[in-house]
N, C-alpha and C positions, 0 to 999 in steps of 0.2 A: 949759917947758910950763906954760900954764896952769891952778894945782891947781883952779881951779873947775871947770873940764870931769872932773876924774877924781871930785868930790861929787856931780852929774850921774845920778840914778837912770834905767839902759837903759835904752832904749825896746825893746828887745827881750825886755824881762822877761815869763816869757808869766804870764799871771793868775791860774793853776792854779798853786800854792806850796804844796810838800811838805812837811807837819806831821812835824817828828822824834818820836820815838815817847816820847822825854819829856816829852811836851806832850799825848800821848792822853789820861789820867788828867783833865785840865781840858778837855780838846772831851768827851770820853765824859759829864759831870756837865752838861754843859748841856745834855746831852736830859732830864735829871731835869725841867724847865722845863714841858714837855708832858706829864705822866704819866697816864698810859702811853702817849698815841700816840706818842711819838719812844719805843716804847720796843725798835725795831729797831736804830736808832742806837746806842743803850747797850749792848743786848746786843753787840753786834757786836764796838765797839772792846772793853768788858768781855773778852770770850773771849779778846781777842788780847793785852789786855794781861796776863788772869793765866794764858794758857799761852804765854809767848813764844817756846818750841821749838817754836810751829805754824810759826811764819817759816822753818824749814828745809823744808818741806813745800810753803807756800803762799807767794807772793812778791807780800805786799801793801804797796802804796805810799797812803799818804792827803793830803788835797791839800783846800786851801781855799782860795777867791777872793782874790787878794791876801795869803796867805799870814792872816787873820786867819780865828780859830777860830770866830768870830762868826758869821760867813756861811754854817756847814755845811761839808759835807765827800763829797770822793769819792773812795773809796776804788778802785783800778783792781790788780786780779788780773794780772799779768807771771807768762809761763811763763817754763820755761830758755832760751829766743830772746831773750827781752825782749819779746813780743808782747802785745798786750793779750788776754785771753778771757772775762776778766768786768768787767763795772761797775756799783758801789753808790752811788747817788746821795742820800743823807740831808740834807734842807735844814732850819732851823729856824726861822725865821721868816719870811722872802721868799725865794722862789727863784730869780725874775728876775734878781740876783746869780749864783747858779751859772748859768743857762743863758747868760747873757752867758759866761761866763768859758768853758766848753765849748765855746761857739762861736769863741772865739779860740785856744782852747789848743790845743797842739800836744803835749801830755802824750799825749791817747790817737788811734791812729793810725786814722781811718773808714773806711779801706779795707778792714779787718781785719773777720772773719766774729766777732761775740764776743757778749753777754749782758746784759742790765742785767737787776739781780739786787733782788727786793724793793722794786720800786717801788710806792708808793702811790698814788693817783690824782691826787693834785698833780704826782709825779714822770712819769709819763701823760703827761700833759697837757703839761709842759714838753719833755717828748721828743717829743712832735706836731709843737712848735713847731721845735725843733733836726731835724727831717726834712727840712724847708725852707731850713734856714739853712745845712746841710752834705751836703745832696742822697744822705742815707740811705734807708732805710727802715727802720723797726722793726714787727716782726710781732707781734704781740700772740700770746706762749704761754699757758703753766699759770698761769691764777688761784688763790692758796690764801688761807684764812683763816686769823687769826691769833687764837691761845689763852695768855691771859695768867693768872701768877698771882705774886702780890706776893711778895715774899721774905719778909715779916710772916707770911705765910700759915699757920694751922696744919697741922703733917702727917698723911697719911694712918696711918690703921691699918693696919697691913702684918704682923702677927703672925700671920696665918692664912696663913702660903704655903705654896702649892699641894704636895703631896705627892713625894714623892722628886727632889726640886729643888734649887736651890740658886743665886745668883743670883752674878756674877765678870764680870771684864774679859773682853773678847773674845779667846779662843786665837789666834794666831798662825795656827795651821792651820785655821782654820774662818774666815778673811779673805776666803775665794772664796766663798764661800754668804752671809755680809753685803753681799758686790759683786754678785753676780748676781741678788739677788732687788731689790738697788734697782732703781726707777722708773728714773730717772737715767741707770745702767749707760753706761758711756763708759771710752774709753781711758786715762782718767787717774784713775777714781774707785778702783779696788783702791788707787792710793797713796795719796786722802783719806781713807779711812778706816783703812791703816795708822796716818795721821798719829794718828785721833782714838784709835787703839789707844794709840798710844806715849805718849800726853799724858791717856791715864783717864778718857776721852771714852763709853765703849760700856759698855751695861749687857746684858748678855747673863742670859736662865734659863735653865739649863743642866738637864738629868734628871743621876741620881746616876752614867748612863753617859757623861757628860761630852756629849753632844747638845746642839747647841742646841736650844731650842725656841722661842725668842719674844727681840725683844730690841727696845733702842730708842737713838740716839746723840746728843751734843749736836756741832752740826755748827760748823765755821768762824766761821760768822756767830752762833753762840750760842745756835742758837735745836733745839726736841728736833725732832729728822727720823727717817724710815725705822723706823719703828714696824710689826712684822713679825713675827706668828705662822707656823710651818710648817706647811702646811695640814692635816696630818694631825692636829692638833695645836690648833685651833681649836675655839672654843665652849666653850672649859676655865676661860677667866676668867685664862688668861698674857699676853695683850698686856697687860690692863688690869693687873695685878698689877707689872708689869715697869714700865710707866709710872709706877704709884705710886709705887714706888720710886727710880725715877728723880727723879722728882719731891724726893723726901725727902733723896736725899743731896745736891740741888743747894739745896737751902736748906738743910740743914746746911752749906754752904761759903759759905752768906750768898747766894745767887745770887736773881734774880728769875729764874723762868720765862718762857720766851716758844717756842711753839710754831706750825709751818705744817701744814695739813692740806691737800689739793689740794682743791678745789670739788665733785669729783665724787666725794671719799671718803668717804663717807656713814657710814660705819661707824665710822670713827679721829671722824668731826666729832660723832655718838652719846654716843662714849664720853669726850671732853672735854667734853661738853654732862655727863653722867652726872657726871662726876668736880669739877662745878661752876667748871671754867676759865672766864676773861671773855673774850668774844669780841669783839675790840676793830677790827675792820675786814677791811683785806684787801690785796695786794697782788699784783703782777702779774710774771709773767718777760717781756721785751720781745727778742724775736730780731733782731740789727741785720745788716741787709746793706749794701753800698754800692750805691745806685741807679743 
């Protein structure tokens, strides 16, 4: 046999090349490049590379054009099928690179009902154009804004809190009242936020009867979600008190903040305007069906 046919790089190599996860630590630092609008990218692999028991939980695969870190990355969410249900598309400096590769790759299956998660308006607009190219459609959901705060940041004053309270990880038995009062609520969400229990993710205030009463978590993607006073319970100054907090021990761990609020949350978007977060843009959930 001829060894030059076996030197011969496939033509079958599909364009979407899976980043082994010792090589996150250098794609997660080139979003430093853009600071802070890539600072969804950072968070993201950030979370998953310093809780790496979320991958028992979440079964995420990352993937860049040609297999070079250079070009961005997308990350594609695999349930226990091996199905696709969600997709993160984070480019860095041309995108036209990923959407070429999307359109050949056979990584993620478009037949399939699933999500693209935290796209920016570039990532929009790329995804208009792959509607065309792979006879999808993507329905444009929940727009949220995005609240940022440096890791430099000084901390809040949290010395006054609130009266027979006390602030802990999320109980075990109080896992259905963090699942039921999310937005979100789905058949798989009580085991993501098991996950963010198991991993020191949940910051719950708790009254001295063990209640919850407010509390707020850093999700998958690294960013704070589900920010949730008990209504009885409201107008006391505990969401904001439990945020600050949150806040505090995630830059005590060196972490840069990165928060979503949904467009119509008037209230959570208030009290990160109050608490002097940067409001650094916005991005969009895209519902994809097969056309």
């Amino acid at each position: 046999m001829d060894e030059t046919l076996n030197s011969m790089p496939s033509t079958n190599m599909d364009p979407l090349v899976e980043i082994p996860r010792n090589k996150w630590p250098e794609l997660r630092d080139l979003y430093r490049n853009k600071w802070p609008d890539d600072a969804v990218g950072f968070c993201f692999l950030d979370t998953q590379i310093t809780y790496p028991k979320l991958a028992e939980y979440c079964n995420i695969k990352v993937y860049s054009p040609e297999g070079d870190i250079h070009n961005g990355f997308v990350a594609v969410y695999f349930n226990e099928m091996g199905v696709t249900y969600e997709v993160m598309i984070q480019p860095l400096e041309n995108i036209d690179i990923i959407e070429n590769a999307l359109t050949e790759s056979e990584v993620i299956d478009w037949t399939k009902v699933f999500y693209v998660s935290s796209a920016s308006p570039v990532v929009v607009k790329c995804f208009r154009n792959l509607e065309k190219k792979l006879n999808v459609i993507g329905n444009t959901g929940n727009k949220a804004y995005r609240y940022f705060i440096d890791k430099t940041s000084k901390q809040f004053d949290i010395s006054n809190s609130p009266q027979n309270t006390y602030v802990a990880d999320l109980k075990p038995e109080h896992l259905h009242i963090i699942d039921k009062t999310w937005t979100f609520h789905n058949d798989s969400s009580y085991k993501m936020f098991e996950s963010l229990l198991k991993n020191h993710l949940t910051y719950v205030l708790y009254s001295t009867n063990d209640d919850p009463l407010a509390w707020i978590t850093v999700a998958w993607e690294g960013t704070l979600t589900h920010l949730y006073c008990i209504e009885g319970h409201r107008k006391k100054g505990y969401a904001e008190y439990i945020l600050k907090y949150a806040v505090n021990d995630q830059l005590n761990r060196g972490k840069d903040i990165l928060a979503h609020t949904l467009e119509k949350n008037a209230q959570a978007q208030k009290l990160f305007d109050k608490l002097n977060f940067r409001k650094i843009g916005y991005d969009t959930w895209i519902y994809v069906i097969k056309n």
